[in-house]
C-alpha positions in Angstrom: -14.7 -11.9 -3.6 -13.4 -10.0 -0.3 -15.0 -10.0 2.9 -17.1 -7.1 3.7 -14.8 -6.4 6.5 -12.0 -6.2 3.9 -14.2 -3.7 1.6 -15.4 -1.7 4.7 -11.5 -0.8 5.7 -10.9 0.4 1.5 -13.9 2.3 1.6 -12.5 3.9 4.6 -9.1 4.2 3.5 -10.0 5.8 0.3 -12.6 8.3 2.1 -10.2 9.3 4.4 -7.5 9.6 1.0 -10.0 11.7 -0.2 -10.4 13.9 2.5 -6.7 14.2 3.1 -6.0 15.7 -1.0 -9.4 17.4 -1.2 -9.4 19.1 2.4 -7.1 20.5 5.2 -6.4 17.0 6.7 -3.1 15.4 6.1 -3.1 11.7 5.3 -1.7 9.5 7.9 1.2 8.6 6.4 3.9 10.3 4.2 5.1 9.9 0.6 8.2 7.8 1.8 6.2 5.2 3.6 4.6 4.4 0.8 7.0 5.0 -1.7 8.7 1.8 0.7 5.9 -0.3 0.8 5.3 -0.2 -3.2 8.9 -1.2 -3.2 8.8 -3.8 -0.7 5.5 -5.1 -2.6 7.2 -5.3 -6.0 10.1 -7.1 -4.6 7.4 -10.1 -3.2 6.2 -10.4 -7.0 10.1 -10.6 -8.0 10.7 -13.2 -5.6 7.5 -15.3 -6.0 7.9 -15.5 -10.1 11.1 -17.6 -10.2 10.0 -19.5 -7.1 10.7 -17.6 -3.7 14.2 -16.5 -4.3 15.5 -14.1 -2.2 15.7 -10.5 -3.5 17.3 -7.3 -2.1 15.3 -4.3 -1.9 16.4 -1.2 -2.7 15.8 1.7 -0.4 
């Protein structure tokens, strides 16, 4: 189970998500930042199945 501190900074990402798409705030960061960091994500679970090899990552 996470820590509360863990579930306190999702709650306030999401809230602040939220705000961003329902409001006139813009979100903190843009669509390329996290189109990177999905892609940088996926490429951990590529190289942890076959045991840590080393995988480019395309940009």
């Amino acid at each position: 189970m996470p820590s509360s501190a863990v579930t306190l900074k999702l709650v306030v990402t999401l809230d602040v998500f939220a705000q961003a798409i329902t409001g006139p705030t813009p979100f903190k960061t843009d669509g390329a930042t996290g189109r990177r960091d999905i892609r940088i994500i996926e490429a951990v679970y590529v190289s942890v199945a076959p045991g840590g090899e080393i995988v480019s990552i395309v940009a």
